[in-house]
C-alpha positions as CSV (number, residue, x, y, z in Angstrom):
1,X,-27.8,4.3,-0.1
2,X,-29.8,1.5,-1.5
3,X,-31.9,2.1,-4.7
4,X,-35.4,0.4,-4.1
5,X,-37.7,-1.2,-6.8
6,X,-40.5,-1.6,-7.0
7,X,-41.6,-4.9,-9.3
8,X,-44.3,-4.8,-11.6
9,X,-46.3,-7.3,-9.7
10,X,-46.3,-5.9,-6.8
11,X,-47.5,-2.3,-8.0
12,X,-51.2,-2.5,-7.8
13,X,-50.9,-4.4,-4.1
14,X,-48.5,-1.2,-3.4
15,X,-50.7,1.2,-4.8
16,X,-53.7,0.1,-2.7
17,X,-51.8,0.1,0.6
18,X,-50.8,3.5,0.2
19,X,-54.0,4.9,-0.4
20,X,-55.9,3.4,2.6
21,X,-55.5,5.1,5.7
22,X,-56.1,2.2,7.9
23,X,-55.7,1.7,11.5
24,X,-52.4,2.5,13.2
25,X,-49.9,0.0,13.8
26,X,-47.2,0.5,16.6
27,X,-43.3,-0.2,14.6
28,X,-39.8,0.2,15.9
29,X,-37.2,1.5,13.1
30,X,-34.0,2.2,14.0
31,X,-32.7,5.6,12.7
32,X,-29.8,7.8,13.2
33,X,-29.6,10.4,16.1
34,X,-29.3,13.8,13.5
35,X,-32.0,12.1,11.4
36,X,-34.2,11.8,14.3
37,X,-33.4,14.8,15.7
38,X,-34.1,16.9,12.7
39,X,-37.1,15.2,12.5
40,X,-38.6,16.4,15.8
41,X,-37.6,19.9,15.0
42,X,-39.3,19.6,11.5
43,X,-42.3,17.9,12.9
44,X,-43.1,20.2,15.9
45,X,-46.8,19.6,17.1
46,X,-47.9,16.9,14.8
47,X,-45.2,15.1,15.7
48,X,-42.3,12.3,14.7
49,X,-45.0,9.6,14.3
50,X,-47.0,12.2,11.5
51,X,-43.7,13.6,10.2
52,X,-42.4,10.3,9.2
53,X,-45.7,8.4,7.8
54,X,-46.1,11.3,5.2
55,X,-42.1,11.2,4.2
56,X,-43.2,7.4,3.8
57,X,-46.0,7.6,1.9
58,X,-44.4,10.0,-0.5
59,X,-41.7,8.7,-0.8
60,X,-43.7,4.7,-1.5
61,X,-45.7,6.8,-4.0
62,X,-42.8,8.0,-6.1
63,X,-41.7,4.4,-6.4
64,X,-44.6,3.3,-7.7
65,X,-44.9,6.3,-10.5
66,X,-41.4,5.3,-11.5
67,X,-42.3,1.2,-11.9
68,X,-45.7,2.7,-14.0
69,X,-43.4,5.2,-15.8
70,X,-41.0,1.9,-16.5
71,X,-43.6,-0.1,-17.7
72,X,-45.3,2.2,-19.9
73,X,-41.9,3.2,-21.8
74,X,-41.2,-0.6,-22.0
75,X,-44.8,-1.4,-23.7
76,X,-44.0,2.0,-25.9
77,X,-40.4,0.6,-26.8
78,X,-41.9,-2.9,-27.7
79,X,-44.3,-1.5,-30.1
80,X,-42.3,1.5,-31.6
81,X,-42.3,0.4,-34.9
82,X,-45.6,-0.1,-35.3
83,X,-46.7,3.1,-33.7
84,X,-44.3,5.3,-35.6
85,X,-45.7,4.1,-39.2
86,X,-49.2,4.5,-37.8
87,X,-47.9,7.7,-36.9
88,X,-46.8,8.3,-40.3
89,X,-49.3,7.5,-42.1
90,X,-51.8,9.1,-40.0
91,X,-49.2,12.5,-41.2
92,X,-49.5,11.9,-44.6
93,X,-53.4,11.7,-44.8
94,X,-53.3,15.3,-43.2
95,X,-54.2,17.6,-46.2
96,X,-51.7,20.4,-46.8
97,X,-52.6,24.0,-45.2
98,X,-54.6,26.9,-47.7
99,X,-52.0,29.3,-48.4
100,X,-53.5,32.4,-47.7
């Protein structure tokens, strides 16, 4: 199965699409008979249509927390250094506990 990506300058676009509801728009997807099947017995009254815009739009939502999740960790990893000797210093300012 294909591992999709989603790149960085595309997130924000992404992000805004998923969030607005929009009007409908008629698509024809080509899926495998068990798939669909289980589908319509998961979906029930709402429906194929409803069943499978949700699984969409979770699923296009956990793509887009994993390119923000890779793109924070990047700008952490570039500036490591720096941060951990802020870091540092900022723990050896700290005054030592009363012993009580």
């Amino acid at each position: 199965m294909t591992e999709y990506r989603l790149p960085p300058k595309r997130l924000t676009r992404v992000s805004e699409l998923i969030a607005s509801s929009g009007t409908k728009a008629r698509a024809s997807v080509t899926i495998s008979r068990g798939l669909l099947a289980a589908a319509d017995h998961v979906a029930g009254e709402a429906g194929r249509s409803a069943l499978i815009e949700r699984a969409l739009r979770s699923y296009l939502r956990r793509l887009v927390r994993r390119a923000r999740n890779e793109r924070e960790r990047a700008l952490l990893d570039a500036h490591a250094v720096r941060l951990n000797a802020a870091a540092a210093r900022a723990l050896a300012d700290q005054a030592e506990p009363d012993a009580e």
